[in-house]
N, CA, C, O and CB atoms as a CASP TS submission, in Angstrom:
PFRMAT TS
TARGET T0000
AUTHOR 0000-0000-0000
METHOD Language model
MODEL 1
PARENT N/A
ATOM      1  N   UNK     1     -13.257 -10.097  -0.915  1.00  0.00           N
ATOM      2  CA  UNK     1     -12.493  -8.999  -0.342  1.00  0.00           C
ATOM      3  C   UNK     1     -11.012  -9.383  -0.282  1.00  0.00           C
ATOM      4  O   UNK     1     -10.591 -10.537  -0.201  1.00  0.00           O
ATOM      5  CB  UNK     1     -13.028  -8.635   1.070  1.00  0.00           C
ATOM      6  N   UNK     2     -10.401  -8.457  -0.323  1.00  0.00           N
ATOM      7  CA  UNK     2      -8.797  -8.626  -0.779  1.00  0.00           C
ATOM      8  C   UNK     2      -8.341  -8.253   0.733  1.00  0.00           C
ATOM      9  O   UNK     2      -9.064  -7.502   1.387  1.00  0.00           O
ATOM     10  CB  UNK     2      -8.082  -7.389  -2.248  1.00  0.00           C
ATOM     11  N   UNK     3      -6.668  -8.984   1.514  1.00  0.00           N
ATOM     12  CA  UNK     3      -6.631  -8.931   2.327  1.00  0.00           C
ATOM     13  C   UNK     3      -6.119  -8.210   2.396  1.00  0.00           C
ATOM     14  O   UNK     3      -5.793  -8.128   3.580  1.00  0.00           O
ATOM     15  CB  UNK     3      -6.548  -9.532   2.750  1.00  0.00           C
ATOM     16  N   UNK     4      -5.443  -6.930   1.494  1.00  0.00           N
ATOM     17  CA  UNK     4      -5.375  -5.532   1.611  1.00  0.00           C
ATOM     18  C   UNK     4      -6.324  -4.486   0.857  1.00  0.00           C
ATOM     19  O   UNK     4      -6.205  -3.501   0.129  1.00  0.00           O
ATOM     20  CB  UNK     4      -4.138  -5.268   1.272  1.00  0.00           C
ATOM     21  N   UNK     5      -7.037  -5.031   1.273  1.00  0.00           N
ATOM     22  CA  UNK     5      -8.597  -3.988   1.260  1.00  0.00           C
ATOM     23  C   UNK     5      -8.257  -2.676   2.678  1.00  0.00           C
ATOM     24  O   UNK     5      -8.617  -1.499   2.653  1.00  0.00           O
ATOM     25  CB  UNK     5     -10.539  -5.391   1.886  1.00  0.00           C
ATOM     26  N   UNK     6      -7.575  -3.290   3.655  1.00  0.00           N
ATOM     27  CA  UNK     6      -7.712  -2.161   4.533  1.00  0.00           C
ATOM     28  C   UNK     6      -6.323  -1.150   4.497  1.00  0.00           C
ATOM     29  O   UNK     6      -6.077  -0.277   5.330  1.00  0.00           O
ATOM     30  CB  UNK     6      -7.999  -2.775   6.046  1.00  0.00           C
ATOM     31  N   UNK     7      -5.499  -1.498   3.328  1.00  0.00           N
ATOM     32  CA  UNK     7      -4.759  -0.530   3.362  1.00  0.00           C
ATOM     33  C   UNK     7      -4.931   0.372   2.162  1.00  0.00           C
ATOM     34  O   UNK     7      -4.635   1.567   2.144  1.00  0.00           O
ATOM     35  CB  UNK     7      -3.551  -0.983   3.543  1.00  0.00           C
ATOM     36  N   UNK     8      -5.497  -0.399   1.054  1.00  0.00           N
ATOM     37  CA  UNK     8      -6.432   0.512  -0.098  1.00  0.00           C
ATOM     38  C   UNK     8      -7.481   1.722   0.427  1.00  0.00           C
ATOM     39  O   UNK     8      -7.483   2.871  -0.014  1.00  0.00           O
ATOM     40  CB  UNK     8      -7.487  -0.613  -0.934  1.00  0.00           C
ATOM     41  N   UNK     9      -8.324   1.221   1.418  1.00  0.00           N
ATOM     42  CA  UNK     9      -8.952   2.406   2.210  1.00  0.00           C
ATOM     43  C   UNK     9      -8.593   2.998   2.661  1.00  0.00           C
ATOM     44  O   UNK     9      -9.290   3.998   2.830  1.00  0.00           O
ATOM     45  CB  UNK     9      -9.541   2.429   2.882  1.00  0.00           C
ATOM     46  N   UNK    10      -7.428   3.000   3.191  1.00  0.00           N
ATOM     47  CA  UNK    10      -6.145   3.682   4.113  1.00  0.00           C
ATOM     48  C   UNK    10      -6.047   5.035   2.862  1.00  0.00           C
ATOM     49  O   UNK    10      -6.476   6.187   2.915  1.00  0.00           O
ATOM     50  CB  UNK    10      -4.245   2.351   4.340  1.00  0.00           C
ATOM     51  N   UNK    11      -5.654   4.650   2.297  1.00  0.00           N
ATOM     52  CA  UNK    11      -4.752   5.355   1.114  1.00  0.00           C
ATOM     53  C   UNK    11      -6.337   6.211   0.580  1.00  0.00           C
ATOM     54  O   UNK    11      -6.212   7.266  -0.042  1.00  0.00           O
ATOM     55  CB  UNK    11      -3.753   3.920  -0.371  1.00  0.00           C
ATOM     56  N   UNK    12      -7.081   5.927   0.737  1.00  0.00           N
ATOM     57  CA  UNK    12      -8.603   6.329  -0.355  1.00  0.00           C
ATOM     58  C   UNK    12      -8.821   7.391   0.785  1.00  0.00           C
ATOM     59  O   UNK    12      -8.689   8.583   0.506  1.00  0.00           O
ATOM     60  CB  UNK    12     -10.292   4.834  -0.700  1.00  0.00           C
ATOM     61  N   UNK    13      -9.134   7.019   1.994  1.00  0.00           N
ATOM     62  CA  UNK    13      -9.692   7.887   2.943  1.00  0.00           C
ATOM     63  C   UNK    13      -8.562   8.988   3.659  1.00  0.00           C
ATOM     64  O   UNK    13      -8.966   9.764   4.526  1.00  0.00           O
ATOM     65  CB  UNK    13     -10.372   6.927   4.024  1.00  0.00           C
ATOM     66  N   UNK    14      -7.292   8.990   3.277  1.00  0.00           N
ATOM     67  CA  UNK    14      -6.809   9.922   4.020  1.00  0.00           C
ATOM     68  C   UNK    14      -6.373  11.061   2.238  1.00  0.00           C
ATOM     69  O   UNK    14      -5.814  12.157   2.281  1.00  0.00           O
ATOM     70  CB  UNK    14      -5.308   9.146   5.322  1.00  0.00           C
ATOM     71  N   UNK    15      -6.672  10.606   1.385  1.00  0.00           N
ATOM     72  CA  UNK    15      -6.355  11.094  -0.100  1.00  0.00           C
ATOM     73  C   UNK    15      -5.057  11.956   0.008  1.00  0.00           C
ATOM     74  O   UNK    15      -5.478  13.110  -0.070  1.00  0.00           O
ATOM     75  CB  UNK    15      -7.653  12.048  -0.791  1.00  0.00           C
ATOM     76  N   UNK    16      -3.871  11.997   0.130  1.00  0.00           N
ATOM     77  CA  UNK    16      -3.396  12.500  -0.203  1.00  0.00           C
ATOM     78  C   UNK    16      -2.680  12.432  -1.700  1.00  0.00           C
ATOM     79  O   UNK    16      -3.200  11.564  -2.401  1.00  0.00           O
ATOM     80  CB  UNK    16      -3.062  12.548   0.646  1.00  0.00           C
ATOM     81  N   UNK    17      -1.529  13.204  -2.383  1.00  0.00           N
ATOM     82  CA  UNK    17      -1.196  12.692  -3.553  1.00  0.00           C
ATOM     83  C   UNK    17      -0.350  11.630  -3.344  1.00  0.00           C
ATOM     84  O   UNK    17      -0.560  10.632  -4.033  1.00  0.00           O
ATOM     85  CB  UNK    17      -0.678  13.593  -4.376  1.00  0.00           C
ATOM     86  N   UNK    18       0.446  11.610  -2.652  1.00  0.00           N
ATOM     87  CA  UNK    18       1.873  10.770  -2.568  1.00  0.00           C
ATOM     88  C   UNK    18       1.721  10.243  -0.940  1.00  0.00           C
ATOM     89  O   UNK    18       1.402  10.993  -0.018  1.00  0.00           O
ATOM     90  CB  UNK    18       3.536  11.940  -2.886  1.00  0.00           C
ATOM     91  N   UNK    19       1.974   9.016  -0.823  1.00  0.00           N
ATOM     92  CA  UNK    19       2.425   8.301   0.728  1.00  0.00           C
ATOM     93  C   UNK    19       3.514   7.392   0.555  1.00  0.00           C
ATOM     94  O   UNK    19       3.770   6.654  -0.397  1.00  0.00           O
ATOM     95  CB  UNK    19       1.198   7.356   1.489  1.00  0.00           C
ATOM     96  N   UNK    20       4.218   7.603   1.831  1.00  0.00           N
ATOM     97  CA  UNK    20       5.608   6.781   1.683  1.00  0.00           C
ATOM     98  C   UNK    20       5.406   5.964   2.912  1.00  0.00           C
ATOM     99  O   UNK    20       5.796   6.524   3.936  1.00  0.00           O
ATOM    100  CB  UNK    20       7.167   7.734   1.692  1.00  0.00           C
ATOM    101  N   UNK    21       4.937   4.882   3.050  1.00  0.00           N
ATOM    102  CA  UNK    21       4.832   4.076   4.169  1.00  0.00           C
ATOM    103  C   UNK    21       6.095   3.059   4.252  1.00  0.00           C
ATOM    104  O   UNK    21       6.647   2.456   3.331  1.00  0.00           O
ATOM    105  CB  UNK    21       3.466   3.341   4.105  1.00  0.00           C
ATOM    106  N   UNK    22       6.351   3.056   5.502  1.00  0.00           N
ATOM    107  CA  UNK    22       6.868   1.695   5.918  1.00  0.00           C
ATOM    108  C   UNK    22       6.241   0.632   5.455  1.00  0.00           C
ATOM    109  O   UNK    22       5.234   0.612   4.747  1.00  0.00           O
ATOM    110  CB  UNK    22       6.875   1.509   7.223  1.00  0.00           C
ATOM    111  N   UNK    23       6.942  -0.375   5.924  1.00  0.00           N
ATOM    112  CA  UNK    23       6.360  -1.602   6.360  1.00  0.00           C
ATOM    113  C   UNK    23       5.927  -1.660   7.632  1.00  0.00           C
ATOM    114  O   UNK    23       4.816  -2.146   7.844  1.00  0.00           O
ATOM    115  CB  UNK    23       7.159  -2.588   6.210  1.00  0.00           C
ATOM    116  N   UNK    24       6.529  -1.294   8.445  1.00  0.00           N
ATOM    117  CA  UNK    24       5.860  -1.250  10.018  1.00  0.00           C
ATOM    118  C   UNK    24       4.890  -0.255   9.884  1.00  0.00           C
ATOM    119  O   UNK    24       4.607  -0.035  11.062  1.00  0.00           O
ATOM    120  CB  UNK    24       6.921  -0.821  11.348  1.00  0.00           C
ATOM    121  N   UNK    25       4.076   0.620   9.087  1.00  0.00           N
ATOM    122  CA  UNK    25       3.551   1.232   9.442  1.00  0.00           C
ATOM    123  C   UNK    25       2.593   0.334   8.404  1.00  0.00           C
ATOM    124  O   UNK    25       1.710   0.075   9.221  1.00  0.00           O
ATOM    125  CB  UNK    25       3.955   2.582   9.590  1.00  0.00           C
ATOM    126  N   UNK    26       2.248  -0.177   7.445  1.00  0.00           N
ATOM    127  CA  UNK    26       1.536  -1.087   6.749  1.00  0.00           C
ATOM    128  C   UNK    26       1.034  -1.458   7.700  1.00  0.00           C
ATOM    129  O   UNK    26      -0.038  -1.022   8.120  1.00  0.00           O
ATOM    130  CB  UNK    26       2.059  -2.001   5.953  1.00  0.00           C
ATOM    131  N   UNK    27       2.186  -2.965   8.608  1.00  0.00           N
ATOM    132  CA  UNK    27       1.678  -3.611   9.447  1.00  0.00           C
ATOM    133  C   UNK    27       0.792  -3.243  10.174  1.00  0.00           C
ATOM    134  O   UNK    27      -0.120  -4.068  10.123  1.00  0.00           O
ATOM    135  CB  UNK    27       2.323  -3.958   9.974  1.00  0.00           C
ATOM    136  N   UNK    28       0.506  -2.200  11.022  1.00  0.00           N
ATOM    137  CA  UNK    28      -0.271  -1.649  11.853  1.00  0.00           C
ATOM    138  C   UNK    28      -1.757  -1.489  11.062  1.00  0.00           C
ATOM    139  O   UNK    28      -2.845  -1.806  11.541  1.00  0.00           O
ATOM    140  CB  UNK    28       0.422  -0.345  12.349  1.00  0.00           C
ATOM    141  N   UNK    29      -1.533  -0.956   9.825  1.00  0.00           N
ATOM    142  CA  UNK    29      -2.588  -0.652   9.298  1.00  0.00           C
ATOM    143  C   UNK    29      -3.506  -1.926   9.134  1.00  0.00           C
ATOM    144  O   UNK    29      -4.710  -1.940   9.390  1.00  0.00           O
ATOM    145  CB  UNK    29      -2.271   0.029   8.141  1.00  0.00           C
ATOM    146  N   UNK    30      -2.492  -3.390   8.498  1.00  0.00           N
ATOM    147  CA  UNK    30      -3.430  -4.351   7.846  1.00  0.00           C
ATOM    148  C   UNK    30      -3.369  -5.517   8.964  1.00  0.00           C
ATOM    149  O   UNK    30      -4.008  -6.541   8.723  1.00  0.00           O
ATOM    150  CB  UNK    30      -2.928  -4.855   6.200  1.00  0.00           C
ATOM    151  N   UNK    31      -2.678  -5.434  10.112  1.00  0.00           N
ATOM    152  CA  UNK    31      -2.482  -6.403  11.266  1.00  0.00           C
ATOM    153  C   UNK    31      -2.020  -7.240  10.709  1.00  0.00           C
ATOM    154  O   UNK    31      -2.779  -8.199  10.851  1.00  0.00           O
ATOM    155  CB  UNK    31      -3.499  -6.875  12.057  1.00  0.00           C
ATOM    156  N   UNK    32      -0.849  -7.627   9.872  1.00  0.00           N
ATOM    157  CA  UNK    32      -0.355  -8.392   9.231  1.00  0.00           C
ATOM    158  C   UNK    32       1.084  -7.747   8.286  1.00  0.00           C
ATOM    159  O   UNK    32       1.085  -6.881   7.412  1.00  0.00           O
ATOM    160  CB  UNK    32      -1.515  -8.910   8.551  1.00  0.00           C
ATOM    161  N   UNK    33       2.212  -8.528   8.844  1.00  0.00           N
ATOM    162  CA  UNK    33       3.656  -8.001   7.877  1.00  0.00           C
ATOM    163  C   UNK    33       3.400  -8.441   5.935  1.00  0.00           C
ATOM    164  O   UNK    33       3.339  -9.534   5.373  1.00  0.00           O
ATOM    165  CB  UNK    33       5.459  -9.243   8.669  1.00  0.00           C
ATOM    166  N   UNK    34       3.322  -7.243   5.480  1.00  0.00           N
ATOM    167  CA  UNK    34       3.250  -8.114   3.555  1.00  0.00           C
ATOM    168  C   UNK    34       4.120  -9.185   3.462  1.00  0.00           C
ATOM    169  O   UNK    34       4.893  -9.867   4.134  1.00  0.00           O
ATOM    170  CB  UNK    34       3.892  -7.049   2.025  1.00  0.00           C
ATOM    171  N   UNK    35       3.701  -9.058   2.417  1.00  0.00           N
ATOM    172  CA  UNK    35       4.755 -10.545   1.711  1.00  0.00           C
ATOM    173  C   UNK    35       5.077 -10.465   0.332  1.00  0.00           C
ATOM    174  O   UNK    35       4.837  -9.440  -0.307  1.00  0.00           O
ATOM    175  CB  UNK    35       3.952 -12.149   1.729  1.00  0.00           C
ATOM    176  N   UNK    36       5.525 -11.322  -0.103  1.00  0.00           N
ATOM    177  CA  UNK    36       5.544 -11.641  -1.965  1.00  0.00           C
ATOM    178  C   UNK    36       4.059 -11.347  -2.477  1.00  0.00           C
ATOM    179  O   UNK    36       3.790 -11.021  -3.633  1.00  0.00           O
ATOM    180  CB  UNK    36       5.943 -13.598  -2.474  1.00  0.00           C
ATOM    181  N   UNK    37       3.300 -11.482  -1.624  1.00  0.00           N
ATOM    182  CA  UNK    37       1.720 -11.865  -2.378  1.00  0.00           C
ATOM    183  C   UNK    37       1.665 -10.066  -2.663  1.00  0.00           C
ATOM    184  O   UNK    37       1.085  -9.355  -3.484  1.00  0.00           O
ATOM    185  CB  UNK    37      -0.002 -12.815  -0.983  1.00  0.00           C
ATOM    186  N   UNK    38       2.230  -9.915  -1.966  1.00  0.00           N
ATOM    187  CA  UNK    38       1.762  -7.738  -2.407  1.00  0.00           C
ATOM    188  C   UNK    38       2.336  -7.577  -3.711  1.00  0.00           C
ATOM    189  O   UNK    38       1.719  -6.766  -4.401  1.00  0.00           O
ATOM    190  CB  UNK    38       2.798  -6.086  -1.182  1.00  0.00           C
ATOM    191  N   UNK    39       3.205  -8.040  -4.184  1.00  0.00           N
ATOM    192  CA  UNK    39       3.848  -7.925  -5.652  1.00  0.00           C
ATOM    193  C   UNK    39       2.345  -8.445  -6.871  1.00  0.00           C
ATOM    194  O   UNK    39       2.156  -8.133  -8.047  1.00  0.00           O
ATOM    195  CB  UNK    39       5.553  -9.323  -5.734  1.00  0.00           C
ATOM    196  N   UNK    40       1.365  -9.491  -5.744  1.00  0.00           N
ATOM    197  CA  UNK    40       0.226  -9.751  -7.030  1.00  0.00           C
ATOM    198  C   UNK    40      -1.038  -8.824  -7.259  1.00  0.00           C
ATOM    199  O   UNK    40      -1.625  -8.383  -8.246  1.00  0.00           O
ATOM    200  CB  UNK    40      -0.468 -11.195  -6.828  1.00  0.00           C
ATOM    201  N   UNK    41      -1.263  -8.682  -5.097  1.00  0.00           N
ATOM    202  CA  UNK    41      -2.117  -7.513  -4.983  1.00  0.00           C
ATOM    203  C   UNK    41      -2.022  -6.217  -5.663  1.00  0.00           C
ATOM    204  O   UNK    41      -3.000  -5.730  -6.230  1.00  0.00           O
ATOM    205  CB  UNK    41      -2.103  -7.217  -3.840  1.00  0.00           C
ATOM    206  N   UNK    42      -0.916  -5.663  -5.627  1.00  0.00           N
ATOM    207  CA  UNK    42      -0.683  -4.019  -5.373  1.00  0.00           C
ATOM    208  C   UNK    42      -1.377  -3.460  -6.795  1.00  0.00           C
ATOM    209  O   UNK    42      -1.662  -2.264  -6.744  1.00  0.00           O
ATOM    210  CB  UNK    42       1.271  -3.477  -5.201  1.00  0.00           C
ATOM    211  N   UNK    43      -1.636  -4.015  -7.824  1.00  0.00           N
ATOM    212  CA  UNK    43      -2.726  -3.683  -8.919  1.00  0.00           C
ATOM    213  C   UNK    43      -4.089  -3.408  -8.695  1.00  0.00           C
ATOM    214  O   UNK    43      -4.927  -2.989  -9.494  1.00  0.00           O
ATOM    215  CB  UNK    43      -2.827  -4.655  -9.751  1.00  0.00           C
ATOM    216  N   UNK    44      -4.242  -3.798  -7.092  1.00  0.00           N
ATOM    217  CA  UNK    44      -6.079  -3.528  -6.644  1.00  0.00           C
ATOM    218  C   UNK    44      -5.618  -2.243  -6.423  1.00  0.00           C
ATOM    219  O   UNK    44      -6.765  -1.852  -6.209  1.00  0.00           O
ATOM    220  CB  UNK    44      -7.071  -4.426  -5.061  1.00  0.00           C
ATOM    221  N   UNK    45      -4.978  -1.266  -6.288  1.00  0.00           N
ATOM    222  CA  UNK    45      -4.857  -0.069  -5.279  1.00  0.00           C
ATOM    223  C   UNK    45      -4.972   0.524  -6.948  1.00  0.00           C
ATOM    224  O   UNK    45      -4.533   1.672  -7.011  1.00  0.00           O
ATOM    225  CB  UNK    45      -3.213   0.240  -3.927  1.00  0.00           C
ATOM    226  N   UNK    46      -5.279   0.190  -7.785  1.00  0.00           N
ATOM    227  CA  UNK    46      -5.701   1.236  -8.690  1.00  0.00           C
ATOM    228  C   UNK    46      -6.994   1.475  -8.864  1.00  0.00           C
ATOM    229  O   UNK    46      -7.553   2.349  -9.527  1.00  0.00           O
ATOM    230  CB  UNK    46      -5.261   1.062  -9.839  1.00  0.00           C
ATOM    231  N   UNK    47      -7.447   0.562  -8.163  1.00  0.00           N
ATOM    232  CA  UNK    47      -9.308   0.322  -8.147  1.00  0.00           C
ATOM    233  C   UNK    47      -9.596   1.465  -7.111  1.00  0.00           C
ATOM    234  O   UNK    47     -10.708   1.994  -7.114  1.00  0.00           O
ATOM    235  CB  UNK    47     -10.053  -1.553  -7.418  1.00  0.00           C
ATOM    236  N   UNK    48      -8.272   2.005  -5.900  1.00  0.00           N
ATOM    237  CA  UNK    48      -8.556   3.230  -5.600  1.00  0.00           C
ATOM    238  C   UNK    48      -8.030   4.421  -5.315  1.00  0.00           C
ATOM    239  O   UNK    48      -7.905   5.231  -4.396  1.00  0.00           O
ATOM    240  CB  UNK    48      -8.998   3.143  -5.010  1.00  0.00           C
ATOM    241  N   UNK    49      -7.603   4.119  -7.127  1.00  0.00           N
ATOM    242  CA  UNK    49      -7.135   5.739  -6.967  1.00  0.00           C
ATOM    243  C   UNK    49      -5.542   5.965  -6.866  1.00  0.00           C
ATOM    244  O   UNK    49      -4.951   6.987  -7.213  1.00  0.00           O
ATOM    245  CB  UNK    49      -7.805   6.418  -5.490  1.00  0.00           C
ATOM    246  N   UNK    50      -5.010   4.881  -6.356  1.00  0.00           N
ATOM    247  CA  UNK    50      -3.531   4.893  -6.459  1.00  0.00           C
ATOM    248  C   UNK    50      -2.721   3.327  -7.143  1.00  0.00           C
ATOM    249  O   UNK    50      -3.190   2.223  -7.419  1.00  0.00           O
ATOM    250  CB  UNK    50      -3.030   5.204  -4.791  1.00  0.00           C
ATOM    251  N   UNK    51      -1.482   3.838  -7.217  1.00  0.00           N
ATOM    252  CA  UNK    51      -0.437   2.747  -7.733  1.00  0.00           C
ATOM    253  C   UNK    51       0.533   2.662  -6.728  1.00  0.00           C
ATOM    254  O   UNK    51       0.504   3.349  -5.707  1.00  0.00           O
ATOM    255  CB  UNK    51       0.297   3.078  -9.135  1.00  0.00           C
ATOM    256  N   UNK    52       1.478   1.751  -7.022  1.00  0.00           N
ATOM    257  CA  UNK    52       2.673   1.449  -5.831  1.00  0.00           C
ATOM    258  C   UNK    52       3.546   1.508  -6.745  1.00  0.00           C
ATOM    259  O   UNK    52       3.906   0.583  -7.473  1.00  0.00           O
ATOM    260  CB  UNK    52       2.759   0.001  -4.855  1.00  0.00           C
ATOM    261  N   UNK    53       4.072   3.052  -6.736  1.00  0.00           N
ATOM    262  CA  UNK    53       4.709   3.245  -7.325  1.00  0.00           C
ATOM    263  C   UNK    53       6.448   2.987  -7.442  1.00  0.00           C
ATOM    264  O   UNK    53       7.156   2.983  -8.449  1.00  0.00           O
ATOM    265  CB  UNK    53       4.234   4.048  -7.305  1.00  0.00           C
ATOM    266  N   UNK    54       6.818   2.772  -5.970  1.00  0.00           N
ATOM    267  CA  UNK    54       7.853   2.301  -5.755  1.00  0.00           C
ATOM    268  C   UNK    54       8.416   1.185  -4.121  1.00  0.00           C
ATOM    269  O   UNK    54       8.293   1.491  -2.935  1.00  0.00           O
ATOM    270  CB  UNK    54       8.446   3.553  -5.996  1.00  0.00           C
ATOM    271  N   UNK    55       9.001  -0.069  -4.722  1.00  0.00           N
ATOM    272  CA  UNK    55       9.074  -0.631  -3.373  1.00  0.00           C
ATOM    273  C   UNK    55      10.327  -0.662  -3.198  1.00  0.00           C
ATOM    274  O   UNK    55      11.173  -0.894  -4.061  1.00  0.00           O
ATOM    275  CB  UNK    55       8.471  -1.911  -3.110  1.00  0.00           C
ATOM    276  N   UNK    56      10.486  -0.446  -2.153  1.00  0.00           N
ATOM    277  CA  UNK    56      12.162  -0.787  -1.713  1.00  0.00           C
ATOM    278  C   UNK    56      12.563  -1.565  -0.622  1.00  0.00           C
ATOM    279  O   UNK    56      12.615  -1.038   0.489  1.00  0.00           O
ATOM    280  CB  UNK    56      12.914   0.403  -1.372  1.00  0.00           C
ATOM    281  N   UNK    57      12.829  -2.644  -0.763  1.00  0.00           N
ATOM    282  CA  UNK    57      13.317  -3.775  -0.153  1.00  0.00           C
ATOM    283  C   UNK    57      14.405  -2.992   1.319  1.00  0.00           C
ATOM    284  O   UNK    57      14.241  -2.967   2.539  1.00  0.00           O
ATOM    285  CB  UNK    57      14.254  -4.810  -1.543  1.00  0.00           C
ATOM    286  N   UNK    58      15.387  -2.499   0.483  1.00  0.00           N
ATOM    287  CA  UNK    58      16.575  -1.567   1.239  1.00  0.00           C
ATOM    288  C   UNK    58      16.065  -0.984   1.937  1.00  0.00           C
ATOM    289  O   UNK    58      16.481  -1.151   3.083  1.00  0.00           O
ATOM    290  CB  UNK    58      17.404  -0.644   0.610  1.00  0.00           C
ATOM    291  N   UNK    59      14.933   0.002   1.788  1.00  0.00           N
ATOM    292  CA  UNK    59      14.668   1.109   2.804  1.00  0.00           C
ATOM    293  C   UNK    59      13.300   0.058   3.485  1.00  0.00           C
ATOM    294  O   UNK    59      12.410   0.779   3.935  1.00  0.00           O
ATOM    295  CB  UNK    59      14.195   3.010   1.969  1.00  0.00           C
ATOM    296  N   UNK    60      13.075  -1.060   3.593  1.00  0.00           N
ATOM    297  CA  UNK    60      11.586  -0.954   4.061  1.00  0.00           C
ATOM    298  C   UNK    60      10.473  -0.105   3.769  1.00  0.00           C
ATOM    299  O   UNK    60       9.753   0.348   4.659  1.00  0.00           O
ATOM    300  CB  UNK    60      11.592  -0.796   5.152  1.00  0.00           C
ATOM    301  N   UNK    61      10.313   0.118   2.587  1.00  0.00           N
ATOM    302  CA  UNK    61       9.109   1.409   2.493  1.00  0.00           C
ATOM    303  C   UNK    61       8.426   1.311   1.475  1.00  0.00           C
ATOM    304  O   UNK    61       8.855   0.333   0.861  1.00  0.00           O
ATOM    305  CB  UNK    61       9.566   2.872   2.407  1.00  0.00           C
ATOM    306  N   UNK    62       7.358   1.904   0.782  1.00  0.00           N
ATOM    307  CA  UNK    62       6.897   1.449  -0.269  1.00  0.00           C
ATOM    308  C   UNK    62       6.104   2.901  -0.515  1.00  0.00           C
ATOM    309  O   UNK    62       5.360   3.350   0.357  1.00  0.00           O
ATOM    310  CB  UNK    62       6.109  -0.015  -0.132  1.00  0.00           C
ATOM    311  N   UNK    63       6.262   3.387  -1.401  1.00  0.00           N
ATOM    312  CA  UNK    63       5.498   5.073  -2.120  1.00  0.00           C
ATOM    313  C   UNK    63       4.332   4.719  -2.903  1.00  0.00           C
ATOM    314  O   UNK    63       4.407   4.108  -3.969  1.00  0.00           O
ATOM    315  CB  UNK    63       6.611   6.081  -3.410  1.00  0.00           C
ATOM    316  N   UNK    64       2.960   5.212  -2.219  1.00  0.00           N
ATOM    317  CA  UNK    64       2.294   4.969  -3.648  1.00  0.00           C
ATOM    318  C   UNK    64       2.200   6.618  -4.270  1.00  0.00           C
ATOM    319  O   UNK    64       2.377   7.554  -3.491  1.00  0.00           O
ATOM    320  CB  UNK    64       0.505   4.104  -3.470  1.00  0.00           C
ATOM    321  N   UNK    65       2.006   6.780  -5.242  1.00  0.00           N
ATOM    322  CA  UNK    65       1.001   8.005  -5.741  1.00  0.00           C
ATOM    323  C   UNK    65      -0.709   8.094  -6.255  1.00  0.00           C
ATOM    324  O   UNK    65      -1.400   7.142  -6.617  1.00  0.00           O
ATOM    325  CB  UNK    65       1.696   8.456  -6.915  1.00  0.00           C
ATOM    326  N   UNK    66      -0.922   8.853  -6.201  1.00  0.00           N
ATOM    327  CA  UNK    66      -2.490   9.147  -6.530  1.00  0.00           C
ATOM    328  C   UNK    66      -2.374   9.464  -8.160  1.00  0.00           C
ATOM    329  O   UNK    66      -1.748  10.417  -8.623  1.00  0.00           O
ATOM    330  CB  UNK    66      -3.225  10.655  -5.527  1.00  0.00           C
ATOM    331  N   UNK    67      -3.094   8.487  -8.928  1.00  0.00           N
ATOM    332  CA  UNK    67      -3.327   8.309 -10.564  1.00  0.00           C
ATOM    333  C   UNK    67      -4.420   9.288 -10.572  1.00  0.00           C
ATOM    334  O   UNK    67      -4.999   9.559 -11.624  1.00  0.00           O
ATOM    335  CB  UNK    67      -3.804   6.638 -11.243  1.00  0.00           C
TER
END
C-alpha cells in the first residue's frame, strides 16, 4: 500500500472532474505534509482515475484532473 493511498481514494470517492487542493488540505487528508517523494508517487493516482496535473510550489496547491 502506497502512503498516498488515502488521498487517491480521496480523489476516487468524491469523483469529481477537476480538484485543486492545497497542501494543508492534503495534509489533513493523508496526516502527513508531502514531500519530494510525491513527485515519484503521483503516477499511482492514475491507477484511479486521475493525474496531477499541475503542482505549484508558489501557490501551495496541486490540481489533479479526472483522465
Amino acid at each position: 500500500m502506497s502512503k498516498y493511498e488515502p488521498l487517491w481514494n480521496y480523489l476516487k470517492k468524491n469523483n469529481k472532474d477537476n480538484y485543486k487542493l492545497s497542501y494543508e488540505e492534503i495534509k489533513s487528508i493523508l496526516g502527513f505534509d508531502i514531500d519530494h517523494s510525491f513527485l515519484t508517487y503521483k503516477k499511482e493516482a492514475k491507477e484511479y482515475g486521475y493525474e496531477a496535473y499541475k503542482i505549484s510550489i508558489k501557490e501551495k496547491t496541486i490540481i489533479f484532473n479526472k483522465i
